[in-house]
C-alpha positions in Angstrom: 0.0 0.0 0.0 1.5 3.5 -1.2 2.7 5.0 2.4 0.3 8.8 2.1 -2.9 6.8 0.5 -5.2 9.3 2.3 -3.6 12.0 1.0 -4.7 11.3 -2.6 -7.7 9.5 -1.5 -9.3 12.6 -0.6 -10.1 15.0 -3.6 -12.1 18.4 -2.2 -11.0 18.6 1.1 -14.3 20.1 3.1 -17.1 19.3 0.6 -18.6 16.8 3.0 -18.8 19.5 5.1 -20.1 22.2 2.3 -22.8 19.5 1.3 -23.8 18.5 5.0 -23.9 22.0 6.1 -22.0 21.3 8.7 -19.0 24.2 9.6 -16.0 23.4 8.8 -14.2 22.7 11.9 -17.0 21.0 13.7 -17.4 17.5 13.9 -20.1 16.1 12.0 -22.7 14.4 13.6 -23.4 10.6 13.5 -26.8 10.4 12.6 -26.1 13.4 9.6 -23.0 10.8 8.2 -25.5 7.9 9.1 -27.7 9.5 6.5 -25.5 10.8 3.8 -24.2 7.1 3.5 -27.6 6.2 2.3 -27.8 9.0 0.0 -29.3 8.9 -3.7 -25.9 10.8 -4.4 -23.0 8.4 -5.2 -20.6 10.9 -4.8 -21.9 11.9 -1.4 -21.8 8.1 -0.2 -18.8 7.7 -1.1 -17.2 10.9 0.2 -19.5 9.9 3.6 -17.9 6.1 3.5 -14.3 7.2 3.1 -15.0 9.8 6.0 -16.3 7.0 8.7 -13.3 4.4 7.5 -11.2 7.5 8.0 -12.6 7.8 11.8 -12.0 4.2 12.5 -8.1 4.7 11.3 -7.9 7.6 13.7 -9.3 5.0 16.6 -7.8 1.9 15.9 -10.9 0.6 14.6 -11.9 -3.2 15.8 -8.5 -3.9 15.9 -7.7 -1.9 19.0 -4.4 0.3 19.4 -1.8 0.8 16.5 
């Protein structure tokens, strides 16, 4: 796997929150991402996927501690 993946994985940094209406800065809520997943949009699931894998990364995930 290329070492800065994320880096290039993320194309308009802040249009999740522009499309959520969310300010940028704030975190955005669960039940707002919950939604946006199941979204008629494909770009907006797939920019709200990448964001909740990207929350597990900065956790550990399942997998506990890195």
């Amino acid at each position: 796997m290329a070492k800065n993946w994320i880096a290039g994985a993320i194309k308009h940094k802040g249009s999740l929150h522009r499309s959520l209406g969310v300010p940028q800065g704030e975190k955005i809520p669960a039940k707002k991402l919950q939604r946006a997943e199941h979204s008629s949009n494909p770009s907006l699931k797939r920019k709200a996927n990448l964001a909740k894998t990207l929350g597990k990364l900065r956790r550990g995930g399942k997998r506990g501690g890195r």
